[in-house]
C-alpha positions as CSV (number, residue, x, y, z in Angstrom):
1,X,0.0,0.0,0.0
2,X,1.0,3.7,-0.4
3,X,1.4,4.5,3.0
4,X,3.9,1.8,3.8
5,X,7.4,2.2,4.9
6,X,8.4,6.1,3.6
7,X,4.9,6.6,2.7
8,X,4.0,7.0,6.3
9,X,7.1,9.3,6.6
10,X,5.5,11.8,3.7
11,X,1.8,11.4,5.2
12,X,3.1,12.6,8.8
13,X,5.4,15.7,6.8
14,X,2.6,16.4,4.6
15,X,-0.1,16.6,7.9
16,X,2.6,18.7,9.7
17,X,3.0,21.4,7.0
18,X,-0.8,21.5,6.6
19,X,-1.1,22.2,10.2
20,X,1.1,24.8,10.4
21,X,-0.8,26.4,7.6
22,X,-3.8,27.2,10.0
23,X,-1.6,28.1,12.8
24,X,-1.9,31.9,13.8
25,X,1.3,33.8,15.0
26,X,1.2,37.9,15.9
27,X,5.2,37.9,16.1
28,X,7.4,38.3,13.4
29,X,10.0,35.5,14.5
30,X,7.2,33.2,14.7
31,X,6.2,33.5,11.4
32,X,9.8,33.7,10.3
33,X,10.1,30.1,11.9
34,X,7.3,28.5,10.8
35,X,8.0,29.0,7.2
36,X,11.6,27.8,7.8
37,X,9.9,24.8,9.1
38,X,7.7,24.5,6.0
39,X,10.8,24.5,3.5
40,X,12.6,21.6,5.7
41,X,8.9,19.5,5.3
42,X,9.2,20.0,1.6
43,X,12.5,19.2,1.3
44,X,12.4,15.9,2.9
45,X,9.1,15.3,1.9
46,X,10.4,15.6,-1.8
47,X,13.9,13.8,-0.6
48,X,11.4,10.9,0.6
49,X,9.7,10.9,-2.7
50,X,12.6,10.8,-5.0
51,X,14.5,7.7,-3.1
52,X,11.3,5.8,-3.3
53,X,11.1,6.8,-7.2
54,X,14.3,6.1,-7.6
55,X,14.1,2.6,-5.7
56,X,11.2,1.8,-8.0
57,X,13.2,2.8,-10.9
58,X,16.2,0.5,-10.2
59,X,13.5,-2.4,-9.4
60,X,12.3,-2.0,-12.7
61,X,15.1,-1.4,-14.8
62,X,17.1,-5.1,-13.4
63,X,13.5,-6.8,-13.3
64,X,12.8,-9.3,-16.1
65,X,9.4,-10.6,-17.1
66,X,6.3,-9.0,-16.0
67,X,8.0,-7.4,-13.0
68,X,9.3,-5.0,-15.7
69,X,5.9,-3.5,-16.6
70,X,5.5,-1.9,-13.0
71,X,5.4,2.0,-12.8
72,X,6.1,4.7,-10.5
73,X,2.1,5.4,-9.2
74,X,0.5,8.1,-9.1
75,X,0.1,9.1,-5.9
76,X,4.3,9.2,-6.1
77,X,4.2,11.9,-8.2
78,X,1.4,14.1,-6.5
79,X,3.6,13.5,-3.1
80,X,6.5,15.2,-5.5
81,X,4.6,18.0,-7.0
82,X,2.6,18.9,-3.8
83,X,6.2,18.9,-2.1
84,X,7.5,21.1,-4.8
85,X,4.7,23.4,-4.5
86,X,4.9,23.4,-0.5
87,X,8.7,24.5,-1.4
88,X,7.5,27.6,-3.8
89,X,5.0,28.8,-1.5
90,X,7.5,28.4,1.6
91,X,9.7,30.9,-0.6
92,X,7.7,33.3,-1.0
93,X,8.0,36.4,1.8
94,X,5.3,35.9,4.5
95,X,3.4,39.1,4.9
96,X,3.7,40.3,8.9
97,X,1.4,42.5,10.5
């Protein structure tokens, strides 16, 4: 299943960053954290991502048979773009009151 082994690993990163997009903070530091915080998440959300790719890449590139016809899934790939977009909006310069 998806959310075996690193899957679990992304599913916690991913429920952390959403979390700390509700949170509230009236300091600047705070918020200054908490999006230095969201670009770690994506990065080893994305890092997660890519090894697992990449393991499933080597799998079926020495495979032979019907073990060759397996694919990287889709829910790989949103986990990569949803980590690259977490990164993108984690760059942009949080507006402070």
């Amino acid at each position: 299943s998806g959310i075996d082994g690193d899957g679990a690993i992304t599913l916690l990163l991913g429920a952390v960053a959403a979390a700390l997009l509700f949170v509230t903070t009236r300091t600047n530091e705070a918020v200054v954290r908490r999006v230095r915080v969201l670009r770690v998440l994506a990065a080893l959300t994305f890092l997660a991502a890519a090894v697992t790719g990449g393991n499933i890449m080597n799998t079926v590139w020495n495979a032979e048979g019907d073990a060759a016809s397996f694919s990287v899934g889709w829910g790989l790939w949103i986990v990569v773009l949803a980590s690259i977009l977490g990164a993108g909006v984690a760059m942009v310069k949080p507006r402070t009151a």
